[in-house]
N, C-alpha and C positions, 0 to 999 in steps of 0.2 A: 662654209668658210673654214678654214687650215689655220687656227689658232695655235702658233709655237713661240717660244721665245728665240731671240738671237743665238745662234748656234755658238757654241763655240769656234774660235781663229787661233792660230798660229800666232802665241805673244812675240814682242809685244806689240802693240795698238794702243789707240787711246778712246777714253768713252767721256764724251761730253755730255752732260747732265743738265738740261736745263727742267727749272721747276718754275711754276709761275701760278699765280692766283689770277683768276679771269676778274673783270669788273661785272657787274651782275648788271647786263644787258646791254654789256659793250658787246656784243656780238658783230653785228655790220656785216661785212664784208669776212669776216675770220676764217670761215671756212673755205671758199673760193682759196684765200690766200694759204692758208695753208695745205694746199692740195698745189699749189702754185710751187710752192718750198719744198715741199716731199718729189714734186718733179723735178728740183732743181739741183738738189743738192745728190741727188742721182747720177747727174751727168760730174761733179766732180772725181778727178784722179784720186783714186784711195778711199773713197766713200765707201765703209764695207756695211752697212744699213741702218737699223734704229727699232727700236720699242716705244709705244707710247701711250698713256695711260692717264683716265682722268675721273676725279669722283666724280659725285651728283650735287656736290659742295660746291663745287672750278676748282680745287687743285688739279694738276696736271704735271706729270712728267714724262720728260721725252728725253733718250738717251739715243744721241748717232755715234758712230761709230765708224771710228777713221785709224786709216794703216799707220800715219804720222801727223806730228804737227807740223807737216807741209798742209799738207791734206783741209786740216784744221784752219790753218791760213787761209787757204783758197774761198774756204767757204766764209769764214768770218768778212775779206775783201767782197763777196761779189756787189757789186752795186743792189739787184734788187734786193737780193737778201737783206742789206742795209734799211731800201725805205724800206718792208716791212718791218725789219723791229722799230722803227722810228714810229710806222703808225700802231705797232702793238703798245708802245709809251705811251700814246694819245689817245688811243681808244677802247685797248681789248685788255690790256692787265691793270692791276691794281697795284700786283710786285711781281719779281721773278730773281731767279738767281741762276746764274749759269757756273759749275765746276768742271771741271778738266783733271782727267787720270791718265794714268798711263796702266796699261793693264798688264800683268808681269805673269796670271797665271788665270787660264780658262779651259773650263770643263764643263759637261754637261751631260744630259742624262734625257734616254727618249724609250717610253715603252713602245717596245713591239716588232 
C-alpha cells in the first residue's frame, strides 16, 4: 500500500475537518457505511480527496477536500449523506466536531 499524504492543489480550496470520538462499541454497521461515504462523496463536483486517521483510543480525523463551498454544499445536501450522520448521533460517536477552512497556501514535499 502507497501511504502519502494529500498532495498539494492550486489555492484556493477548502479543507473540512471533521473530528469525532467513537462510542466504545457503537461500531454496528460503521464501517460498511463508511466505505459507502468515501464512494460517495467521490462522485461529487469539486471533491479533490481526503486523509484520514484514527487512534487506538477512537479519536479520529478526517479531512476532504473540496475546490469551493459549492462543492461543500453538494456534499453536506446529499440525502444519504444525511442519514448517515444522523445514525453516527445515535450510534457510532459520543462527539464530533466539524470546521471549514479555506486554504490560501499549499506545499508540500516528496523524497525521491
Amino acid at each position: 500500500m502507497d501511504i502519502k499524504p494529500f498532495a498539494a492543489h492550486e489555492p484556493p480550496y477548502y479543507a473540512v475537518v471533521f473530528t469525532s470520538v467513537r462510542r466504545e462499541g457503537g461500531v454496528g454497521e460503521y464501517g460498511e457505511a463508511a466505505a459507502r461515504m468515501e464512494e460517495l462523496v467521490k462522485e461529487v463536483p469539486g471533491f479533490l480527496g481526503y486523509e484520514s486517521a484514527r487512534t487506538p483510543g477512537g479519536l479520529g480525523i478526517t479531512v476532504g477536500y473540496f475546490r469551493d463551498e459549492e462543492a461543500i454544499g453538494v456534499w453536506q445536501r446529499n440525502a444519504e449523506h444525511r442519514v448517515v450522520q444522523q445514525q453516527g448521533r445515535e450510534e457510532w460517536y459520543d462527539s464530533y466536531s466539524v470546521h471549514v477552512a479555506k486554504v490560501e497556501r499549499s506545499y508540500g514535499f516528496e523524497r525521491g
